[in-house]
N, C-alpha and C positions, 0 to 999 in steps of 0.2 A: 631629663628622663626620671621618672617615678621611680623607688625601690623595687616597689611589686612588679612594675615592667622590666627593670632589669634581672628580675630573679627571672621570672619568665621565659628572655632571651636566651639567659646561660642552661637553665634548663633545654632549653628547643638546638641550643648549641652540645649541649652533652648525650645527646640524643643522638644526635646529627652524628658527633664523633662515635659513637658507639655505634651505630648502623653503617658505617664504614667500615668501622674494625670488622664488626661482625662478617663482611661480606670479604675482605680480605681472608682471613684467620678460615671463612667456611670453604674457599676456595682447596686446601688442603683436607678438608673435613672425607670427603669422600676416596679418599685412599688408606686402605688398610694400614694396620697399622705395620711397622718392621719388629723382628726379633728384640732390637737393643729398645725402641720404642714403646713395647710392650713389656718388656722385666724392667722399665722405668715407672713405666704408668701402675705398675703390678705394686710398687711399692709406695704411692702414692697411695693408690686404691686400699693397701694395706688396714691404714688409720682409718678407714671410712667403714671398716668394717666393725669398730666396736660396738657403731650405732646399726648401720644399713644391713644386717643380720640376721637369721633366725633363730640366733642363737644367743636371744636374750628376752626376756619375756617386758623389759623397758626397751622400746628399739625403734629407732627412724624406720622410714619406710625401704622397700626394696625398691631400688634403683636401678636396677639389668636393663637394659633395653631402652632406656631414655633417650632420643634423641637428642646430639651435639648441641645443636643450638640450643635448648633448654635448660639442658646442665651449663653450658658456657654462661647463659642470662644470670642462672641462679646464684651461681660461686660470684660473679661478677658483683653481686648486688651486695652478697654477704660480704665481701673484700670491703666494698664501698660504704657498709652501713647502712646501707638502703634496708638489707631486711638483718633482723638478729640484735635489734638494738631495744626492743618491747619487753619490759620486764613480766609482763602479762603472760606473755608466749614464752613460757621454759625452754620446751625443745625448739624454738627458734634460736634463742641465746645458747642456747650448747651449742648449736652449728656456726652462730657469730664467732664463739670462743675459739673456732676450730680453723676459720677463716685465713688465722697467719701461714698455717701448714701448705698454703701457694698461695707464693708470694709473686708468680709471674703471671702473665697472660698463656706464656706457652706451657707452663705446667697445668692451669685450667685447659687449655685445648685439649692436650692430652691424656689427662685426666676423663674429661668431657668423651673424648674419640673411645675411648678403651671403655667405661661403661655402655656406649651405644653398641658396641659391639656383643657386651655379653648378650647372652640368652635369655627373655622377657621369660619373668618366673609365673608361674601360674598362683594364684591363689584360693584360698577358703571363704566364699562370703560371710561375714560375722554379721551385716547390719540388716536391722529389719523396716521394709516400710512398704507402703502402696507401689508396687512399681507401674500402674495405671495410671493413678494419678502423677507420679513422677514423669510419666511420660508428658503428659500436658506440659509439665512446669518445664521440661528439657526442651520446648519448640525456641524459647527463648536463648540458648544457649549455643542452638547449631551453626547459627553465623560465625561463631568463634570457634566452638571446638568441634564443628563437625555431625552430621546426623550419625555417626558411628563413633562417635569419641575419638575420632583420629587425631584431631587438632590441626592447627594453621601455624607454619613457620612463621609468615607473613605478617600474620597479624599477633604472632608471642604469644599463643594460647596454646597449651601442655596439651598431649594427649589424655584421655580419662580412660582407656582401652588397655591400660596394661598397670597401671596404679590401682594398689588395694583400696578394697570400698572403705574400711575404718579410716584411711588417711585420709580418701577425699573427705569425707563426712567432717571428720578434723578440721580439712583447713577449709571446709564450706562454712565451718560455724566461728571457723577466727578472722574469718572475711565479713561473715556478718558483724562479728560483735567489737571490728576494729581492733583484733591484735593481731589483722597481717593487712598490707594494704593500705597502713597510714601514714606513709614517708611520703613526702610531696615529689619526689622523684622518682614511686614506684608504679608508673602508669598503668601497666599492666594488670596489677595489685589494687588503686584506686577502681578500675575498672570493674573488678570482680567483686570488692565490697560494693557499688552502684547499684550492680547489676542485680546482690540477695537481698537490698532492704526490703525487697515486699515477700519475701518467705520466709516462714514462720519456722520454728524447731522440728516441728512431723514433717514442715515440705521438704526439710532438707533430708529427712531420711527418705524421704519419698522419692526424691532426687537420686537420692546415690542406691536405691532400690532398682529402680528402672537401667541406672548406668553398670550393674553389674552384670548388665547383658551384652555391655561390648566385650567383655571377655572371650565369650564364645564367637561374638562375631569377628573377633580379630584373631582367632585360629581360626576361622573355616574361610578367611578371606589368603590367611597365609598357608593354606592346604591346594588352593586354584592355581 
C-alpha cells in the first residue's frame, strides 16, 4: 500500500470516528441544560469572553446562538490542530492558544450546549458592497448554507444568519487567500477555500452585502 493511500484511509477512518462521536454526544444535545450544568458551562464560557465580547474594540466574533454541532466541529478542530496552527491567521492562533482550557470532549459539549442556548445577538452592518450582485454569486452557495443562510448540519456548513457581516467577510478572505482551510484534514475548510477561488476581493463584499439580509430574515421567520 502507497503512503498517500494510507494517509487517505486514516483520514476517511477519523472522519468515520468523528461522525459517530458526533451522533452519540448530539443524542444529549437536545436537552436543556440543568442548574449545576449551567454554573459549570458559565464558567467555562467565562474565558471565552475576553475575546467573544463587545467589550473590546480587538474581539472575536459574537457567538450566542451557534448551533452545538458547529461549535462542537470547531473546538474539536482547534484541540486537534486542524485549525489555529497558520501563523498567517493571528486571531486563529489566539483561539489555537486557548484550545488547552478543554481538555475533554464533555467539556466541549457543554461548552457547545450552553452557547446554543444563548440568545442570537443582533448586529450593526459595517460592510459595504453590491448586495444585487452578491445575490448572483450566493446561488452557488445555497446547497450548503441554505437560500436563507440557515446552514446544513449535515453537510458541516455554519449558519450565515446570525454571524456578523465583518467576520464573514474576514473569513471569506482567509478562505480565499489560504489562511484557513489549508489542513489536509479540514474538509469542510478545503471545501470553502474551492469554492471562492473564482471571486475576487469586491465579490466578496458583495457576497456578504446581500447576506446581511438573512438577519432580518431570521427574526421575521422566528416571529411566525
Amino acid at each position: 500500500m502507497s503512503v498517500r493511500k494510507a494517509r487517505w484511509i486514516s483520514r476517511v477512518a477519523r472522519r468515520a470516528a468523528y461522525l459517530l462521536l458526533a451522533a452519540l454526544v448530539g443524542c444529549s444535545s437536545d436537552r436543556a441544560l440543568s442548574p449545576e450544568q449551567r454554573a459549570e458551562a458559565e464558567v467555562l464560557f467565562e474565558s471565552c469572553l475576553i475575546c467573544h465580547s463587545t467589550q473590546e474594540m480587538q474581539r472575536g466574533p459574537i457567538i450566542d446562538g451557534l448551533p452545538v454541532w458547529y461549535t462542537r466541529l470547531q473546538l474539536q478542530k482547534f484541540r486537534s490542530g486542524v485549525r489555529g496552527q497558520n501563523a498567517l491567521n493571528k486571531s486563529e492562533q489566539l483561539m489555537g492558544a486557548a484550545r488547552d482550557k478543554f481538555e475533554t470532549d464533555a467539556e466541549i459539549e457543554l461548552l457547545a450546549r450552553y452557547i446554543a442556548e444563548r440568545p442570537v445577538q443582533p448586529y450593526d452592518p459595517v460592510v459595504r458592497g453590491d448586495a444585487v450582485r452578491g445575490e448572483i454569486l450566493y446561488t452557488s452557495c445555497i446547497p450548503c448554507h441554505g437560500a436563507r443562510g440557515e446552514g446544513n448540519e449535515t453537510l458541516k456548513s455554519p449558519p450565515l444568519n446570525l454571524q456578523e457581516d465583518w467576520y464573514l467577510l474576514d473569513q471569506l478572505r482567509k478562505f480565499a487567500s489560504g489562511k484557513r482551510g489549508y489542513h489536509s484534514d479540514d474538509f469542510e475548510g478545503i471545501q470553502m477555500a474551492y469554492a471562492l477561488a473564482h471571486i475576487d476581493a469586491e465579490g466578496l463584499k458583495d457576497l456578504v452585502a446581500y447576506m446581511q439580509g438573512f438577519q432580518d430574515k431570521r427574526e421575521q421567520d422566528a416571529d411566525r
